[in-house]
C-alpha positions in Angstrom: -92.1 -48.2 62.7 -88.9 -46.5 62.0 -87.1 -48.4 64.7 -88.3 -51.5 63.9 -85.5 -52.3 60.4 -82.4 -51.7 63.1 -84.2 -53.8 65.3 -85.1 -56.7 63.9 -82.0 -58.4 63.4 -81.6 -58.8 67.4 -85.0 -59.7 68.2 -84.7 -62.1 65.7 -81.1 -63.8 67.4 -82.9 -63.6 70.7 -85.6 -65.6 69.6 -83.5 -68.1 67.8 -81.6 -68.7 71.2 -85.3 -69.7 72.5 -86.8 -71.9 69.6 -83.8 -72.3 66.9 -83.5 -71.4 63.3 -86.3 -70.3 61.5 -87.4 -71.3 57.7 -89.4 -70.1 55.2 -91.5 -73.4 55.4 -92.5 -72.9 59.2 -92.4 -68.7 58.9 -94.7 -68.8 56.2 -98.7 -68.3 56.4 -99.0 -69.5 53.0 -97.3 -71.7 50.6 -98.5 -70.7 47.3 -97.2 -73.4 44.7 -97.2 -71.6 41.1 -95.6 -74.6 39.3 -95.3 -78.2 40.5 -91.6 -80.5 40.0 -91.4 -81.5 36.5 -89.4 -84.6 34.9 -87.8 -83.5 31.8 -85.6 -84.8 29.4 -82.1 -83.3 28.2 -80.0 -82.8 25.3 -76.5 -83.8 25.1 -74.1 -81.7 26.7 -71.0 -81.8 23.7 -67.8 -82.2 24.3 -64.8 -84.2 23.4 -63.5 -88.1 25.0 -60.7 -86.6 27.6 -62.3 -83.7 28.6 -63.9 -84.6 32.0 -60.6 -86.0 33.1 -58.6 -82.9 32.9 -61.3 -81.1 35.6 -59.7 -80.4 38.4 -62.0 -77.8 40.8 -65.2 -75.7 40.7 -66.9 -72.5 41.7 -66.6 -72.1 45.7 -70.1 -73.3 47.0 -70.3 -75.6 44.5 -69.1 -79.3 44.4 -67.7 -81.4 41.4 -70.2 -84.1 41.7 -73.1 -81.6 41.4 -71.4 -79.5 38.3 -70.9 -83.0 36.8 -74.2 -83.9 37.4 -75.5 -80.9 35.7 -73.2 -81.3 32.7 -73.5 -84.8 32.1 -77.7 -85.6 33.1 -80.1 -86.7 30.6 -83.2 -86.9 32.8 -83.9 -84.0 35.7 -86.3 -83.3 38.4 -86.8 -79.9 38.3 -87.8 -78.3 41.8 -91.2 -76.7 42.1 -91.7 -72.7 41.9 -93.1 -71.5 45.3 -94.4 -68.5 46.9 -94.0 -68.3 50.5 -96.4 -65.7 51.8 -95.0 -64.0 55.3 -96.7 -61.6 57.6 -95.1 -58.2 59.5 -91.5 -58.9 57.8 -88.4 -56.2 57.6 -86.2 -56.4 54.9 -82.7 -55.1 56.6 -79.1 -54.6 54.6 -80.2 -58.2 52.6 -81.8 -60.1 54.8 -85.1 -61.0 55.4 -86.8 -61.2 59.4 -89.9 -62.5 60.4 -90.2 -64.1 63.5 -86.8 -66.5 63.8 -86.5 -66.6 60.2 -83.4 -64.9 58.8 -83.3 -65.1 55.2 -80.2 -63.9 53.4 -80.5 -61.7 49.8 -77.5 -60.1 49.3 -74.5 -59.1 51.4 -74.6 -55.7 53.2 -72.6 -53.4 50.7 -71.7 -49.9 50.5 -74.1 -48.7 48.5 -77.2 -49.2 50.2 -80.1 -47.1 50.2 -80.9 -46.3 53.9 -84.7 -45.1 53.3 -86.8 -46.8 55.7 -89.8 -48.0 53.2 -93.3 -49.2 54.3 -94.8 -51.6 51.7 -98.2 -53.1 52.3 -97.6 -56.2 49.9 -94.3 -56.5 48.1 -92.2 -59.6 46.5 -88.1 -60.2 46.7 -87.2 -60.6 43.5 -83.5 -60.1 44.0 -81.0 -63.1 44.8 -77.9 -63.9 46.8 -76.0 -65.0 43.0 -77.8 -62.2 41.4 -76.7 -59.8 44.0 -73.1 -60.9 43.0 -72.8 -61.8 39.6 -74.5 -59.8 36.4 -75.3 -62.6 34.5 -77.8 -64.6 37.5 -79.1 -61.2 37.5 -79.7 -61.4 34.0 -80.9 -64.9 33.9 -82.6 -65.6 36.9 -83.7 -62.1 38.4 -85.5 -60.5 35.7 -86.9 -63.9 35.4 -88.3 -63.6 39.3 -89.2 -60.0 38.6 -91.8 -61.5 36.9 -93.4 -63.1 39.5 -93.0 -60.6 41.9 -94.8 -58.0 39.9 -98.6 -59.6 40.2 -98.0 -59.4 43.7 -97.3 -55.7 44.7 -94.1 -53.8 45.1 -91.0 -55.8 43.7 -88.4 -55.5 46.3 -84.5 -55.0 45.0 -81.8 -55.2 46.4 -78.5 -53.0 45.7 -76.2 -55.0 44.0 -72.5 -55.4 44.6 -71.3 -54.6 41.4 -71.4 -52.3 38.6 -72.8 -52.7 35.1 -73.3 -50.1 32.3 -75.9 -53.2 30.6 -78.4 -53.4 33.4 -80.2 -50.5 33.1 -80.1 -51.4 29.6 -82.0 -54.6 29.9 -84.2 -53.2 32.5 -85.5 -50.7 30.1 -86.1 -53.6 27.5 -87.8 -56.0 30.0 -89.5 -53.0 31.0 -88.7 -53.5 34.8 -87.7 -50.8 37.5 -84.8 -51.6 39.5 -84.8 -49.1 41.9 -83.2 -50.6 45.0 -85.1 -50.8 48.2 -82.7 -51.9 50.8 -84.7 -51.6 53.9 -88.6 -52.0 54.5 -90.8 -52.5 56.7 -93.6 -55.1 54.8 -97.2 -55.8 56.0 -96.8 -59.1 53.8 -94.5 -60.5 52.2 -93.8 -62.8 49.3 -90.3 -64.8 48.8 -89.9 -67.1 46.0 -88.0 -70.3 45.8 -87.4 -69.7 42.0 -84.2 -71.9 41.0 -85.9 -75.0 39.4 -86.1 -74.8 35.2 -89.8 -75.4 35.0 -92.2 -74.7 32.5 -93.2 -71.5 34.4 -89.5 -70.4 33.9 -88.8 -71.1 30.4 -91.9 -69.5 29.8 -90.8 -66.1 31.5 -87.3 -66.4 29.5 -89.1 -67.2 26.6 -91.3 -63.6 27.0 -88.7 -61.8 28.0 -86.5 -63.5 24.5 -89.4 -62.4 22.5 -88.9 -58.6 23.5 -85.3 -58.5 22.8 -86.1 -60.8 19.3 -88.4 -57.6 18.5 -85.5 -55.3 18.7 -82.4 -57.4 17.2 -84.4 -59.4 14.4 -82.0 -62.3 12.5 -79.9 -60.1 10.2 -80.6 -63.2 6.8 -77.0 -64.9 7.2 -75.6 -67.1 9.9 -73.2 -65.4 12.2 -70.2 -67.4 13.7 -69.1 -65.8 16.5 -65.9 -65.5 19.2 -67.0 -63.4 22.7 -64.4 -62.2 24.0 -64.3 -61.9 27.5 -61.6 -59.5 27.6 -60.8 -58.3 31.5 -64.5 -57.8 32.4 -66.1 -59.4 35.6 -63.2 -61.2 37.5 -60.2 -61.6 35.8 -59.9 -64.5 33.5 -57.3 -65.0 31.0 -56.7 -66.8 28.3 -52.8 -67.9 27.6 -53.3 -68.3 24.0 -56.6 -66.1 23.2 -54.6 -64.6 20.4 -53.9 -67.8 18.1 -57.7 -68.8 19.0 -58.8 -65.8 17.5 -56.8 -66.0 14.7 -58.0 -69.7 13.8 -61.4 -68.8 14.4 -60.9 -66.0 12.0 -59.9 -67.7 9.0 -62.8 -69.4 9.3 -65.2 -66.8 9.2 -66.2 -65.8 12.8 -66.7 -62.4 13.3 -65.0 -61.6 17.3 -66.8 -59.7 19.6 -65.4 -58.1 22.3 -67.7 -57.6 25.5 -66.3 -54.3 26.9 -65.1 -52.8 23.8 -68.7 -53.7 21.1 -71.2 -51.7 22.3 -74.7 -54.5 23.9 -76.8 -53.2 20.6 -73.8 -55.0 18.3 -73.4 -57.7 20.1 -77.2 -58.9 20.9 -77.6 -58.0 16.4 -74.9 -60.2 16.0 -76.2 -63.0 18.6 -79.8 -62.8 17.5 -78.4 -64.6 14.4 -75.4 -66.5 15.6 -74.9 -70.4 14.8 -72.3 -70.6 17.1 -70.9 -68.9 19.9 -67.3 -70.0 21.4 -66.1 -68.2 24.6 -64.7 -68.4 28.3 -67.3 -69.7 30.8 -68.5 -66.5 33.1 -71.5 -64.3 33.3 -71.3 -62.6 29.9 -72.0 -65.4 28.3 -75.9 -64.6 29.8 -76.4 -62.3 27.0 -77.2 -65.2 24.9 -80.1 -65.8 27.2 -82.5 -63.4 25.5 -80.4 -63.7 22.1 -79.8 -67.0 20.6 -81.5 -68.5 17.9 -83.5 -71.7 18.4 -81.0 -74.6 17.1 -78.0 -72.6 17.8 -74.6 -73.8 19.6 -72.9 -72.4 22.4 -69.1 -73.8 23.4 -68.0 -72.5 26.4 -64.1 -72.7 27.1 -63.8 -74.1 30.8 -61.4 -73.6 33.5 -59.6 -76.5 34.4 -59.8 -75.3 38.0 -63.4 -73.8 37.9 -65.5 -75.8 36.1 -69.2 -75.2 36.1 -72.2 -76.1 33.8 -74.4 -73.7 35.0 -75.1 -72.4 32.4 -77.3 -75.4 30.3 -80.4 -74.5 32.2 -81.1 -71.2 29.8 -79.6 -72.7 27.2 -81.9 -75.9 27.1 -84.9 -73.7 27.8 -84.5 -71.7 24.8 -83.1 -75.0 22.7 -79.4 -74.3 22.0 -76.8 -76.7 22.5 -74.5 -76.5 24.8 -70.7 -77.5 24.7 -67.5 -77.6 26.4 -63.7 -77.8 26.1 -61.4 -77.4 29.3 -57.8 -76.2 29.6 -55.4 -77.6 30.8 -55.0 -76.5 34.1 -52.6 -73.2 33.9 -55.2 -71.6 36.7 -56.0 -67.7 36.2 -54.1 -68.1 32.8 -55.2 -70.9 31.1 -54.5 -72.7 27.7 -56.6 -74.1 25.1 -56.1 -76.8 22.8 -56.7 -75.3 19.4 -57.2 -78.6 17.8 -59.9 -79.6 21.0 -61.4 -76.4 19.7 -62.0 -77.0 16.4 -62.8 -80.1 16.4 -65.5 -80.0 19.0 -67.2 -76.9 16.7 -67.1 -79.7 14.5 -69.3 -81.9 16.1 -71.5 -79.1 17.3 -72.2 -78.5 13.6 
């Protein structure tokens, strides 16, 4: 059995040379449907005439007619939750093999665990985004976690970065990270888990009530200024200082993400009205956080533009906003007027 993990990524090349690419669909046994496609209707993304036109790139593997798509939609098809049930599969440095299937988790990273495990029924709940980036851990792992648990052993995969505020929410969601890096598995369960169903807004819902338990709404409305600060990669903004000061004199209380401790800053989300901040992963804390009704305006990247992030917000009811700068890069700048004004109309 021990061999088997080191193994399996060359018996599964050899076989692909035979008979081609494996999938999920055609390795699978089973295909266990947990929550059928589902039309839905949208809010309004918010944002100001002039805005769209001053976009200028995304994310890498991401295109601009997608993020647009995602920003500016009033009616989705939301793709179905599955469970794809596969027998005698080894789970090898983030990849899945079964047969000519290779299915890819995570990158190989330094910090894997090299234990050999032997799991009679266990469930991937870890992603290739949420492998990366804290915040798709935050908002679409712990969701999958959920899933996986029924099932048998939820299988993890060591992440390739960092994070004092995992463990954190893992003790919260109460949900045991442990990695397990390489298995061998009698059968397997991999989800396709991306779609914002019902299913999923109810598991961010559950997990939203357990963090509502422990950050209640403090009886006044908190407006509020998340600062990014050089968290995550490094994202600057050229005029963060005159923002702040605006935002100040109208009563926002700033938060900074690595200096405020998670505790103040869920207390102070739990009863924000509006949150303004750069687009990236920290933002995700507002997942479990925000108030029903609630706004958030993220400050977009000319040059990185992404609207990602409406999924959670529209499954927990909070509106979601954009301004974008104007195109500085790494270093951007913000229109303090565009700002404003767009708070405005989020109000």
């Amino acid at each position: 059995m021990l061999i088997a993990p080191y193994a399996a990524p060359l018996l599964r090349n050899a076989r692909r040379l035979i008979g081609g690419p494996g999938t999920l669909a055609d390795t699978a046994f089973e295909c266990e449907t947990l929550c059928e496609s589902e039309e839905a209707e949208l809010s309004p993304s918010i944002f100001l005439d002039g805005q769209i036109e001053k976009i200028t790139g995304v994310p890498l593997g991401t295109s601009l007619a997608s993020q647009l798509d995602q920003a500016l939609r009033r009616q989705v098809v939301h793709a179905p939750t599955l469970a794809y049930h596969i027998r005698r599969a080894v789970f090898f440095d983030g990849a899945v093999y079964a047969g000519k299937l290779k299915h890819l988790i995570g990158e190989k990273n330094a910090s894997t665990n090299r234990h050999i495990f032997e799991i009679d029924t266990g469930a991937i709940c870890s992603s290739v985004l949420g492998t990366r980036h804290f915040g798709h851990w935050l908002c679409d792992d712990a969701l999958t976690y959920l899933l996986a648990k029924p099932y048998g052993i939820p299988i993890c995969y060591s992440p390739m970065y960092s994070s004092n505020h995992k463990p954190i929410y893992a003790k919260y969601f109460n949900q045991d990270w442990s990695p397990i890096d390489r298995a061998v598995i009698e059968h397997l369960i991999v989800f396709q888990d991306y779609g914002q169903t019902s299913l999923k807004k109810k598991r961010q819902l559950e997990l939203r009530s357990k963090v509502e338990m422990l950050y209640p709404h403090l009886g006044r409305e908190q407006y509020i200024y998340l600062k990014r600060n050089d968290t995550g990669v490094l994202r600057t903004i050229e005029n963060e200082q005159e923002i702040i000061d605006a935002l100040s004199q109208r009563g926002f209380t700033i938060l900074d993400i690595k200096i405020d401790s998670l505790e103040k800053v869920l207390a102070h989300l739990a009863s924000a009205k509006i949150v303004v901040s750069l687009e990236g992963s920290h933002n995700v804390h507002g997942c479990y956080a925000l108030p029903l009704g609630s706004s958030m305006l993220f400050l977009q990247p000319a040059n990185r533009f992404t609207a990602t992030q409406r999924g959670w917000t529209e499954n927990i009811g909070v509106k979601f906003g954009f301004v974008v700068g104007d195109g500085h890069g790494d270093c951007e700048h913000y229109q303090l007027n565009e700002i404003l004004k767009t708070i405005d109309l989020m109000l």
